[in-house]
C-alpha positions in Angstrom: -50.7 -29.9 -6.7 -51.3 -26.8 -7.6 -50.1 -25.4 -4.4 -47.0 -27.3 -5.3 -46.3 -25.9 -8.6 -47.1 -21.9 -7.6 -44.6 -22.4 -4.9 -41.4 -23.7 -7.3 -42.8 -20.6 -10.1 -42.4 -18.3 -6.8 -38.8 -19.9 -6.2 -37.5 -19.8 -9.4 -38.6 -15.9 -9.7 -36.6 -15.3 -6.6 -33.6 -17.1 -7.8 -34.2 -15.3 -10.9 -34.1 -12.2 -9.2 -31.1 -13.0 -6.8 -29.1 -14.0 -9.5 -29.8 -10.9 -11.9 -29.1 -8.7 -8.6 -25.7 -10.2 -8.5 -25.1 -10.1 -12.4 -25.3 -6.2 -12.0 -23.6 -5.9 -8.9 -20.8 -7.6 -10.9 -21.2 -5.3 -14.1 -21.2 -2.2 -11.9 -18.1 -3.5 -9.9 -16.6 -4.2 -13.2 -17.4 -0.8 -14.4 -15.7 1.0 -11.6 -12.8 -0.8 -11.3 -12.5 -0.3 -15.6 -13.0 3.5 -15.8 -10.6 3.5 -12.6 -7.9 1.7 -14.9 -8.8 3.9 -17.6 -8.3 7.4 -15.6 -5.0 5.6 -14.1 -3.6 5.2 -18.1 -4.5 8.6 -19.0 -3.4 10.8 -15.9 -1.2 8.1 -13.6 0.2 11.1 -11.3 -3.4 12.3 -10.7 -1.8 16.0 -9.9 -5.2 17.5 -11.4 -7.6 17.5 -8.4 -6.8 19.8 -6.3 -4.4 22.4 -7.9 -6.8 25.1 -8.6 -7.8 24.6 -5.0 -4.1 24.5 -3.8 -2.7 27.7 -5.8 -6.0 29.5 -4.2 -4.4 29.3 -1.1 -3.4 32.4 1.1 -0.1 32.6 2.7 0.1 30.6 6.0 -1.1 32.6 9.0 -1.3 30.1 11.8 -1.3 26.3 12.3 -2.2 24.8 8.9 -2.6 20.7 9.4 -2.9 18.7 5.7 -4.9 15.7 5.8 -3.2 13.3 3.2 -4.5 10.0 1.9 -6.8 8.2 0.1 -10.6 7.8 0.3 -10.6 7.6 3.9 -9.6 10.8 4.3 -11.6 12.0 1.6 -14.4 10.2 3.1 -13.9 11.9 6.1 -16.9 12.5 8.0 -17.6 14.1 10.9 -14.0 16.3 10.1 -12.1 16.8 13.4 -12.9 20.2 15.4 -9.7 21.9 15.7 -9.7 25.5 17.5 -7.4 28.3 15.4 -6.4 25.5 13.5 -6.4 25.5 9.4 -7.5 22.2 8.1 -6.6 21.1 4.6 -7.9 18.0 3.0 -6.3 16.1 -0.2 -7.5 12.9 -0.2 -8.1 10.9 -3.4 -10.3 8.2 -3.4 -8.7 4.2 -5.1 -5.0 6.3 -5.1 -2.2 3.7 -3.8 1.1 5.1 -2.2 3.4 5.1 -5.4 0.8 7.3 -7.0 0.5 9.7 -4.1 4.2 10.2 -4.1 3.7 12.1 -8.1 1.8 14.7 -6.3 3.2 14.9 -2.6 5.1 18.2 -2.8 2.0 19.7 -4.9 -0.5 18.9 -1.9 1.0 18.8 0.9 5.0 20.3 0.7 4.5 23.3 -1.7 1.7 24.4 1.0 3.9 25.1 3.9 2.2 22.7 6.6 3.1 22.9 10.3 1.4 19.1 10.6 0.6 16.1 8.5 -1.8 13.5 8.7 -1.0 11.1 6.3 -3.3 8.0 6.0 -2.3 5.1 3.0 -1.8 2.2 2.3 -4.8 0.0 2.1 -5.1 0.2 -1.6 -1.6 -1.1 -2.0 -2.1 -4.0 -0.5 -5.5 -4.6 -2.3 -3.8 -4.5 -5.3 -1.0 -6.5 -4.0 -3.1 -9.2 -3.0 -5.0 -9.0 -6.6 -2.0 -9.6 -8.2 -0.4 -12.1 -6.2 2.3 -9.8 -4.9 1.5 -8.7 -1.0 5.4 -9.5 0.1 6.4 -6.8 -2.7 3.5 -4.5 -2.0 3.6 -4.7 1.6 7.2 -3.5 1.2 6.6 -0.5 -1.2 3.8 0.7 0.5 6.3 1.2 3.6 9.3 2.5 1.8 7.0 5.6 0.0 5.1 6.3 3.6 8.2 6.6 5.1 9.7 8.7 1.9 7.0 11.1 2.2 7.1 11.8 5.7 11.0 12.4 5.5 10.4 15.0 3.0 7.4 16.7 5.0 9.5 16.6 8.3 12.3 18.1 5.5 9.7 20.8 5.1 9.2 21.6 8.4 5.9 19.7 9.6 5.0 17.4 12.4 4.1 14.5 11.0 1.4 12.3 12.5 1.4 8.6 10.4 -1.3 6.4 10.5 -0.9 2.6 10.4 -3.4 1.3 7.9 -6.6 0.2 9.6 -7.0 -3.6 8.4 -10.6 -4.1 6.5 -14.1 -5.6 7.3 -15.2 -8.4 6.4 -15.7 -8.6 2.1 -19.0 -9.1 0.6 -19.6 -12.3 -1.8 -19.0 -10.1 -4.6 -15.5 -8.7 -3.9 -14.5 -12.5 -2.9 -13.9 -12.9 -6.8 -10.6 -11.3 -6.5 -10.1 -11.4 -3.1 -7.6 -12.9 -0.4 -7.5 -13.2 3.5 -3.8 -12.8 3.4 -4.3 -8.9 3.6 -4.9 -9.2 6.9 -1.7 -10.5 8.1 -0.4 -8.2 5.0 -2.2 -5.2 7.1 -0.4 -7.0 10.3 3.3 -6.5 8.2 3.0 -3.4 7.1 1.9 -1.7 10.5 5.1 -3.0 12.1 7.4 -1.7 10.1 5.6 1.5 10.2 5.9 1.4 14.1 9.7 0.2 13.5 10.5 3.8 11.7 12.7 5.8 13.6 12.3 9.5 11.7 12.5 12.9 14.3 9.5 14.7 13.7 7.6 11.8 12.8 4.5 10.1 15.3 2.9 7.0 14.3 -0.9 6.6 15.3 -2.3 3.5 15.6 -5.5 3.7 14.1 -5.6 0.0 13.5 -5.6 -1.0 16.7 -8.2 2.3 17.5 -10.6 0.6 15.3 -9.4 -3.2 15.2 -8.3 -3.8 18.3 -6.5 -7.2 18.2 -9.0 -8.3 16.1 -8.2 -9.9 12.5 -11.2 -7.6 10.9 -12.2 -4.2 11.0 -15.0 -4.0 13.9 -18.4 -4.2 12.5 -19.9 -0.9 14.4 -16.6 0.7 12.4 -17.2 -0.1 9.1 -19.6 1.3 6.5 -18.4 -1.7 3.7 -15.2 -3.5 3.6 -12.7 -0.5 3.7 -14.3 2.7 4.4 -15.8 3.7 8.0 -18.9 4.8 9.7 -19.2 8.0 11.3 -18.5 6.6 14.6 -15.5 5.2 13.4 -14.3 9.0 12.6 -16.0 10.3 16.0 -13.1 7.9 18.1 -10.1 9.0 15.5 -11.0 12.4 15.7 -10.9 12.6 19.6 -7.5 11.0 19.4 -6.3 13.2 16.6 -7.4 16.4 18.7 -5.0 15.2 22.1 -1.9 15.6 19.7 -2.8 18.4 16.5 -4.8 21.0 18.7 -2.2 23.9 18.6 0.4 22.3 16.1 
């Protein structure tokens, strides 16, 4: 009996436990995504980040390739090796396409690129699922990539567009506010990015890179539901090399 009884004090301590683990997952998730809302109100163009680094900049002496984008390029690790090429990185983690656009000719435009690598998108549609508004996101996020690699082509850069690279598979803790109808969302938005039809502009399908014809993200690819393992970066950084050694 007494057995019995040690056994269902052990159980309810580990039920205990799971269930307090999950409480402050929840407050820290709910923490994150509150100061994120908070730095949104106070400084919604974000153009802060990098401009000490930007006006620190020498004149253009060679190739000079900007890496645009979001966490995932912020994130990005191993960086591509690119002989006698200068590599600039502006990437801003949580940062949706209609924010990026605020500060597009301060971090990429204004620094005289010869190539762009612009990778967005997700966020948008995470958002657009959270509110119940993929069809309208979906179509933003399309119309702004497209806007911004008109005006870098305007500049003078090769551009080099990444289609957004669909996410894993979500934990039980982002399921609160989350929806499987990203995925054919992700699905959307890549083909009109492959329907774009701008000179100077090459798409590269990193979704299908890392997805394949899968509906998820490929496990060995991704370190949590959106962001990628080293690996991951290891296969987009050969492919990235073929086309922006020299550019």
């Amino acid at each position: 009996m007494a057995r019995v009884v040690n056994l269902q004090i052990v159980t309810l301590f580990t039920l205990a436990a799971a269930l307090l683990a999950v409480a402050a997952g929840a407050s820290l998730m709910a923490r994150h995504y509150y100061l994120q809302r908070a730095e949104l109100r106070l400084n919604p163009a974000n153009l802060e980040p990098f401009s000490g680094d930007n006006s620190a900049l020498p004149a253009r002496s060679g190739p000079r390739i900007i890496f645009f984008g979001d966490s995932r390029v912020n994130g990005w690790t191993p960086r591509p090796e690119l002989a006698g090429v200068e590599s600039i990185w502006r990437g801003i983690d949580g940062e949706t396409t209609a924010q990026m656009k605020y500060r597009f000719d301060s971090d990429v435009v204004d620094l005289g690129p010869s190539a762009v690598v612009i990778e967005a998108g997700i966020n948008d549609l995470i958002a657009g699922a959270a509110l119940r508004r993929l069809p309208q996101a979906t179509a933003a996020a399309a119309e702004n990539l497209a806007t911004m690699a008109r005006k870098a082509v305007a500049a003078g850069a090769n551009v080099h567009l990444m289609t957004v690279v669909r996410p894993g598979r979500p934990p039980l803790l982002r399921r609160i506010v989350w929806s499987d109808d990203i995925y054919d969302a992700v699905t959307d938005l890549n083909a009109r990015l492959h329907s774009l039809r701008i000179d100077g502009v090459t798409i590269l399908d990193a979704d299908m890179l890392l997805a394949g014809n899968g509906r998820e993200l490929r496990r060995e690819y991704a370190a949590d539901t959106l962001h990628f393992t080293p690996s991951a970066y290891q296969r987009l950084n050969r492919q990235l090399a073929a086309v922006l050694q020299g550019q």
